[in-house]
C-alpha positions as CSV (number, residue, x, y, z in Angstrom):
1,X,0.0,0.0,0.0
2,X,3.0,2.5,0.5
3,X,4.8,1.7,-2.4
4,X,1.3,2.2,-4.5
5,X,1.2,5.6,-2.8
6,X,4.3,6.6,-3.3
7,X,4.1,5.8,-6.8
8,X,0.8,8.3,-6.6
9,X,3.0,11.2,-5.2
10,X,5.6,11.0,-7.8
11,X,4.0,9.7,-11.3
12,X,3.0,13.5,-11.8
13,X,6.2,14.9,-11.3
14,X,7.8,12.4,-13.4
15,X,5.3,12.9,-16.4
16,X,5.6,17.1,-16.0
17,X,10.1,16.6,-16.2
18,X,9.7,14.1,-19.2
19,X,7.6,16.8,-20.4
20,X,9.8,19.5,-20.0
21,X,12.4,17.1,-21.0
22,X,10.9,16.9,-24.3
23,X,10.0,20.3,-25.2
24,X,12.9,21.6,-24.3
25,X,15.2,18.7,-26.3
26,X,13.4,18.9,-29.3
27,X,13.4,22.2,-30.0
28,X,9.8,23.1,-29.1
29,X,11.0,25.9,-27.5
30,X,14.2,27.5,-26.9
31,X,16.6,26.0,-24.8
32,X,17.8,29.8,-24.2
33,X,14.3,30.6,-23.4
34,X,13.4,27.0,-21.6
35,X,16.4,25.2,-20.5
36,X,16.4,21.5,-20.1
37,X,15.4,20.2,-16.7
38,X,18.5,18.3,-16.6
39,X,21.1,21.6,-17.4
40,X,18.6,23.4,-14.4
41,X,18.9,20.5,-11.8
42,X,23.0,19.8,-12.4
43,X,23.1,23.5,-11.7
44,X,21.4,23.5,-8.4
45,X,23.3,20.9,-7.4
46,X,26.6,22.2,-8.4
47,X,26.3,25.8,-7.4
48,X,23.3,26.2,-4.8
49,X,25.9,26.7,-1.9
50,X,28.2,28.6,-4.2
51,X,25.7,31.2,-5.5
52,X,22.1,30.7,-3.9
53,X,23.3,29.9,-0.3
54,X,23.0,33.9,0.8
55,X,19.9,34.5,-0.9
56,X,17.9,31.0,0.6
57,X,19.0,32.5,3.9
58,X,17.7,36.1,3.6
59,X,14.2,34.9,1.8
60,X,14.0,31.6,4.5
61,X,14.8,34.6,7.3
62,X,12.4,37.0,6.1
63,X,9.4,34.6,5.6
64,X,9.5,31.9,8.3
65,X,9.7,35.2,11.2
66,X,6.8,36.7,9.0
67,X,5.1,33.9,9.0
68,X,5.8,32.7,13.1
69,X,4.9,36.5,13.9
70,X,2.1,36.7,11.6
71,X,0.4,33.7,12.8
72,X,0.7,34.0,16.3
73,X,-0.8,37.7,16.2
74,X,-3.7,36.0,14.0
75,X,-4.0,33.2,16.2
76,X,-4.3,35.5,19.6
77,X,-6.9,38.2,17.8
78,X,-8.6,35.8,16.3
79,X,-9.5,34.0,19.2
80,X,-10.2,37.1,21.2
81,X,-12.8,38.2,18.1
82,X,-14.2,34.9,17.8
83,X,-15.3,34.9,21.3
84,X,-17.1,38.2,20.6
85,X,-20.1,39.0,18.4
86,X,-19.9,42.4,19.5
87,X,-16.3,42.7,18.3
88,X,-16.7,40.8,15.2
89,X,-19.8,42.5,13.9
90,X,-17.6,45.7,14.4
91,X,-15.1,44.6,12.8
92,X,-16.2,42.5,10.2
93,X,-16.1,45.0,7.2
94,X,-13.2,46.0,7.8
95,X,-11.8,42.3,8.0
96,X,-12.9,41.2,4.7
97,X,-12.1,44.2,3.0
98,X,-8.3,44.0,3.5
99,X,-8.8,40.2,2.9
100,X,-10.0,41.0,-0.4
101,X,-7.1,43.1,-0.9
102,X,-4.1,41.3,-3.1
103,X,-0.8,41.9,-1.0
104,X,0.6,43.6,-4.4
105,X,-1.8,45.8,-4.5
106,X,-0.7,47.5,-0.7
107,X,3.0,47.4,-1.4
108,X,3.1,50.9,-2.8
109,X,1.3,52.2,0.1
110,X,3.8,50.4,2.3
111,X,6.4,51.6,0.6
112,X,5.2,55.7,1.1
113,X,4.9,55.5,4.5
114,X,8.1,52.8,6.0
115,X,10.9,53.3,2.3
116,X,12.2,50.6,1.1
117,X,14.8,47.8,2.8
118,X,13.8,45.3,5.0
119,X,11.0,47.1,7.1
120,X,8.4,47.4,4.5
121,X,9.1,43.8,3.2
122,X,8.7,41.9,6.4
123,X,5.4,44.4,7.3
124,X,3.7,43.7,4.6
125,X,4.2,39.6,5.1
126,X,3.3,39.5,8.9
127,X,0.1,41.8,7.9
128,X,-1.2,39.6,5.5
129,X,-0.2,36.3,7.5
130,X,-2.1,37.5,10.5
131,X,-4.9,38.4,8.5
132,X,-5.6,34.9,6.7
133,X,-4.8,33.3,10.1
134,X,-7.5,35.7,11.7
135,X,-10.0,35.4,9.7
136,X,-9.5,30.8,10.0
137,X,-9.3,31.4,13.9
138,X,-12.3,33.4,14.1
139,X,-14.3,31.0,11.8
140,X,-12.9,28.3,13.8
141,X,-14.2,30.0,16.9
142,X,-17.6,31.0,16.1
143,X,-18.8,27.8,13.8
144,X,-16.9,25.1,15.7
145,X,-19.0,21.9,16.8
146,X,-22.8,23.8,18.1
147,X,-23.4,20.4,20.0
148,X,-20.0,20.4,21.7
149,X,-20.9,24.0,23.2
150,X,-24.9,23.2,24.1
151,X,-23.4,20.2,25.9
152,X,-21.1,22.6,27.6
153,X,-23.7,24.7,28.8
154,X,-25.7,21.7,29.8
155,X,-22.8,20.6,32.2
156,X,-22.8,24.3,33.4
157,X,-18.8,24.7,32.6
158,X,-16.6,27.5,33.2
159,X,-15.8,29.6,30.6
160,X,-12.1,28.7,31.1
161,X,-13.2,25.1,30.8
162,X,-15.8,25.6,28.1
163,X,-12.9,27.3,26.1
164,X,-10.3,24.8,26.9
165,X,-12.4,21.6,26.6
166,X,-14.5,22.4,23.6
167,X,-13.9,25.9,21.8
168,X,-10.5,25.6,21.1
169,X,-10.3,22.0,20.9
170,X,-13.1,22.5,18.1
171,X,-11.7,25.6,16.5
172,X,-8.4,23.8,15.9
173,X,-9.1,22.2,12.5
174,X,-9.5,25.5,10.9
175,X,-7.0,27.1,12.6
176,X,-4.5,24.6,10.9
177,X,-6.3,25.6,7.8
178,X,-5.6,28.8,8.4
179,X,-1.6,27.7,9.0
180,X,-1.2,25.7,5.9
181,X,-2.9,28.4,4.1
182,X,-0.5,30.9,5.6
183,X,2.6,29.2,5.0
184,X,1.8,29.5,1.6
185,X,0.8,33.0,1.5
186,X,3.5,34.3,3.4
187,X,6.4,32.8,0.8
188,X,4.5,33.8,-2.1
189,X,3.9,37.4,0.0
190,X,7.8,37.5,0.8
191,X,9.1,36.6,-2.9
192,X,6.9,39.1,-4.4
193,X,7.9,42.1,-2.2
194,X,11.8,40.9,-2.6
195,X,11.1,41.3,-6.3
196,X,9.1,44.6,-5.6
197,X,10.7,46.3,-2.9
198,X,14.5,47.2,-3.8
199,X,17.3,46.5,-1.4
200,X,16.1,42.8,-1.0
201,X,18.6,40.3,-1.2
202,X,17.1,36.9,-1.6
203,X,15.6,34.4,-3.9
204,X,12.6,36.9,-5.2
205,X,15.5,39.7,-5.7
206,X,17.8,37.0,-7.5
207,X,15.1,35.9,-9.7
208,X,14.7,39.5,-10.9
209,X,18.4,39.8,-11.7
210,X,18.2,36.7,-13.7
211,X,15.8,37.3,-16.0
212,X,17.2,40.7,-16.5
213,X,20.2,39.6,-18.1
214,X,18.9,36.6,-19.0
215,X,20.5,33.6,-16.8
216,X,17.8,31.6,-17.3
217,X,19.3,28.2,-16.1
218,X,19.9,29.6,-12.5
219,X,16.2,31.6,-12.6
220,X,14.3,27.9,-13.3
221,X,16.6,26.6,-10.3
222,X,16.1,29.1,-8.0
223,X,11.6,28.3,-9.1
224,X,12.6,25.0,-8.1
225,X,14.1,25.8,-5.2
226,X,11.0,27.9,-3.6
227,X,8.3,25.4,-5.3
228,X,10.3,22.5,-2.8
229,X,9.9,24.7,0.3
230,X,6.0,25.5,-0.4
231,X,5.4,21.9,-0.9
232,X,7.5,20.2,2.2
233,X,6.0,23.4,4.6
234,X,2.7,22.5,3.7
235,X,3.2,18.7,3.7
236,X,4.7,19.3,7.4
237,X,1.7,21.0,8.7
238,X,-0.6,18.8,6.7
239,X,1.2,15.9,8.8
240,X,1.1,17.7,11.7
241,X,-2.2,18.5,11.8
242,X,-3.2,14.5,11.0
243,X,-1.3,13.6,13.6
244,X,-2.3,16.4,16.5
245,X,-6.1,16.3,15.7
246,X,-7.8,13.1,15.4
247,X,-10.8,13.9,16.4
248,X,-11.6,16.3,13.2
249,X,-14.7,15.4,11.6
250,X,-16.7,14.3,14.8
């Protein structure tokens, strides 16, 4: 059974390379323009610590403290608005409105009021980290498991207890929704402003350089690169969260 589903997890990957493989071997497309997967992963290999070391560290810096900052503000306001339908209905506008908001779309306004250089870049991820992990947190809050909290009342708990023993317990499946969402939002948040915002110095910077002047071998690698870390986070918390709550679902 594992072998049949590890053979699920990397038939797609295979078929999408032999793709590539193809295109780019017969002349479908340029190889200037589209180099083969082969040239892109020897590079990696051969010169990630040499030339792409620095710039992994300053993106992996700047998004994993967004992120960690991001979702633990979420996480604590979240809670705090979920257990409020006063606070929520007053601030629920204003919520979904900068949740509508693309995090492009902000980055100039960012930019007026903090410059450019690191400030602005790690704002604008831990603003819209906390947001998406808000807005799962308070969902998780106010539409967790209605039978689980009338049984609470029935057994005349505490609200310390009623919080501990059912709200949180039943918020927690979306607030890991809200994490795995996150994760993802907050590297895709942190690449764009590197490539945005000037005086960046990491993979979203690097990519910009590349295509510039047209080193197209190392831009594909360093896509590689950041398209591995999106997929292990998110498999890590996706594990995590099977493992942590078994009771989802009930």
């Amino acid at each position: 059974m594992e072998i049949k589903k590890i053979l699920y997890y990397i038939t797609a990957p295979i078929i999408f390379v032999l793709l590539w493989l193809l295109i780019s071997e017969f002349a479908l497309a340029s190889q200037v323009l589209l180099p083969s997967p082969i040239k892109v992963i020897q590079y990696l290999f051969l010169n990630f610590f040499s030339s792409l070391i620095n710039p992994t560290f300053w993106t992996l810096q700047l998004w994993l403290i967004g992120f960690i900052v991001g979702a633990m503000i979420g996480l604590v306001f979240g809670l705090i608005i979920g257990l409020s339908d006063t606070l929520y209905n007053f601030l629920e506008v204003l919520i979904d409105f900068f949740r509508s908001l693309p995090a492009i779309v902000l980055l100039p306004v960012i930019v007026i009021f903090l410059g450019v250089g690191y400030t602005p870049r790690i704002f604008i991820v831990i603003f819209f980290t906390s947001l998406y992990m808000l807005v799962n947190t308070i969902y998780g809050v106010k539409y967790g498991k209605n039978s689980k909290i009338i049984l609470a009342k029935i057994l005349k708990m505490s609200p310390t207890q009623k919080f501990k023993k059912v709200i949180f317990p039943s918020a927690l499946p979306s607030i890991f929704v809200g994490l795995r969402t996150t994760i993802s939002l907050s590297l895709i948040v942190s690449i764009s402003s590197e490539m945005l915002i000037g005086g960046a110095d990491g993979l979203g910077q690097k990519v910009l350089d590349d295509m510039l002047v047209y080193n197209l071998t190392e831009m594909y690698a360093i896509i590689l690169v950041i398209g591995i870390f999106g997929y292990f986070s998110n498999k890590i918390f996706a594990t995590i969260e099977h493992k942590l709550i078994h009771w989802k679902g009930y």
